[in-house]
N, C-alpha and C positions, 0 to 999 in steps of 0.2 A: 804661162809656163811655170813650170815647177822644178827644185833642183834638190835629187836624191842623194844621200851620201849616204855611206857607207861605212861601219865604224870599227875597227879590230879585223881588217882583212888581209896584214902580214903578221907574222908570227912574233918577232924579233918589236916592233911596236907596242904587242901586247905585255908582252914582259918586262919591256921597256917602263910602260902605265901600272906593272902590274897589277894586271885584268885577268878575270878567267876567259879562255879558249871557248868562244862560243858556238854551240851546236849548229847554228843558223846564222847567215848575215847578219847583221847591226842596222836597220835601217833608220836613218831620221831625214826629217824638210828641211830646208830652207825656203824662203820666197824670193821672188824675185829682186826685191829691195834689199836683199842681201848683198846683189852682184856690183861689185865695185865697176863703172864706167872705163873706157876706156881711155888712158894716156893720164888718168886720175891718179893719187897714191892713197896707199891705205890710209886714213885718220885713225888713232888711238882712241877709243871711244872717254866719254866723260865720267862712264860709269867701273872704269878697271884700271889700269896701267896694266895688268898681267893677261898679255894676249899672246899667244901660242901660235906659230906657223906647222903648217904642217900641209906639205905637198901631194900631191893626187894626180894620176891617168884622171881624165874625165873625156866623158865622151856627149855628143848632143844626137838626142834620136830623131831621127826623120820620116818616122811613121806612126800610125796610132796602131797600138799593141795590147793584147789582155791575154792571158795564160800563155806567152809563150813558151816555146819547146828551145832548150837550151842550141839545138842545130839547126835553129832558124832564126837566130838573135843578131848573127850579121847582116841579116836584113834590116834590119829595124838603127843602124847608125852609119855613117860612112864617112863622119867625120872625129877626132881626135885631138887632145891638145892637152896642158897642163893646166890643175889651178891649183889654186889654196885654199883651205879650208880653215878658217883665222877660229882662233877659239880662245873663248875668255874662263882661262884653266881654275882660275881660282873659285870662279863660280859652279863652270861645272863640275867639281869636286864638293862644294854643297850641296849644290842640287843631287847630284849623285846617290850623297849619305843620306839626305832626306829621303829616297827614292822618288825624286819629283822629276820631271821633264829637265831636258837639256834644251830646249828652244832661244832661253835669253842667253847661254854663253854660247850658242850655235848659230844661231841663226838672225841676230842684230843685223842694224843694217852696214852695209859695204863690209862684210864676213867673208864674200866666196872672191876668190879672183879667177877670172877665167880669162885663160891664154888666149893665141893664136890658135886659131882652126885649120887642122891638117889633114889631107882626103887619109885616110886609111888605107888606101893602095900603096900609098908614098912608104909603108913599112912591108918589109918582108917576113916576119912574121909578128903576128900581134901580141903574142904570149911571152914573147923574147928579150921585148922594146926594153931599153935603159933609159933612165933619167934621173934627174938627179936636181939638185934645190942650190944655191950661193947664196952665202950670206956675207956682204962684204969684201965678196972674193973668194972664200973661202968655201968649199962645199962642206954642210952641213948634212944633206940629208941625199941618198945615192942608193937605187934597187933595181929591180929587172922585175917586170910582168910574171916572170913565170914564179916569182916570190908570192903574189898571192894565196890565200888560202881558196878564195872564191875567184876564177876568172873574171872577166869580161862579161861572155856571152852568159854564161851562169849566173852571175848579177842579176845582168838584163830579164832573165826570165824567171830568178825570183821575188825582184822587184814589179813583175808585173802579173804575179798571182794577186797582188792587194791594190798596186795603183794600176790605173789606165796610161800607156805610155802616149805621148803627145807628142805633135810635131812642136821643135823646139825644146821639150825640157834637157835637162842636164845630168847627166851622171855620174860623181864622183865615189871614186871605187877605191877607196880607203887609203891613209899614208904608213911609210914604213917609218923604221927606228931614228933616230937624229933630231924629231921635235924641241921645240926651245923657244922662250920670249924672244917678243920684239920691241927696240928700243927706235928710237926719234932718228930721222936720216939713215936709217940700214938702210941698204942698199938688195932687194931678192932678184935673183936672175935663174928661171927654170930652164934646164936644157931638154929637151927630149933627143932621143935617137942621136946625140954631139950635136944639134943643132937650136942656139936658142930659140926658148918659147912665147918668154916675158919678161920685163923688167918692172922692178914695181920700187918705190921709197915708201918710207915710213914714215908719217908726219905726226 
């Protein structure tokens, strides 16, 4: 399985990074050795202390898919939930300036968390959804679906002009504004829809 992310898909984040407004999704991988296990906490890798949260709709696809048509993309998922997408900011800021790949501040290992899986019926409309990040208590990071630049189903089937969609991979669909380091014992609690999604500590 493989896990697609998505990178500058609300508006208010970009400006946030001050990024230019891209023409096209942002796509990049992670591997599976990415995905933090579960009832696990994140580890601080040995190579950074400056590691960056940053919350995500993610969804897991349930069919194998290639050129999809953006009005046929609810076929291809039917489950839903929150993750993180941990990112080692300091790096990819040089990697950036270099213009080199983002893989080692992206996609190290235990980088993605991925929530609770919830059927997608369970929401009444998917473009609508709210959710929102805690740090400590405190909500840090808080958006609605319909913030994105690129949908859901639109992802899905620009993501699968170039990859083959697989039963099982993952797709994180970009985070909004409120990104921020993570220190030793926080405490992340993602809500979807007012209902938590995950809890996670920081080691």
């Amino acid at each position: 399985m493989k896990i697609i992310c998505v990178g500058r898909n609300y508006a208010d984040h970009i400006n946030e990074l001050k990024n230019e407004k891209p023409q096209h999704p942002v796509l990049f991988l992670k591997p599976d050795t990415a995905i933090i296990q579960k009832e696990h906490p994140f580890f601080i890798p040995a190579f950074t202390e400056n590691i960056h949260y940053e919350v995500e709709v993610i969804v897991k696809i349930n069919r194998i898919g290639k050129h999809i048509q953006p009005q046929f993309s609810q076929k291809y998922y039917d489950e839903i939930a929150l993750g993180i997408d941990f990112t080692a900011r300091a790096l990819q800021d040089d990697l950036k300036a270099q213009g080199l790949p983002w893989e080692k501040a992206k996609a190290f290992d235990g980088s993605a968390l991925v929530g609770n899986w919830v059927e997608k019926q369970t929401f009444s409309d998917l473009k609508t959804m709210s959710f929102n990040l805690s740090k400590n208590g405190e909500i840090v990071q808080e958006a609605t679906t319909n913030q994105m630049l690129w949908d859901i189903d639109q992802l899905i089937a620009y993501c699968s002009t170039f990859f083959t969609l697989k039963i099982g991979d993952i797709l994180f669909t970009g985070t909004p504004k409120g990104v921020g380091k993570v220190q030793r014992n926080d405490v992340f609690v993602g809500t979807l829809e007012g209902i938590e999604n995950f809890s996670l500590r920081i080691k």
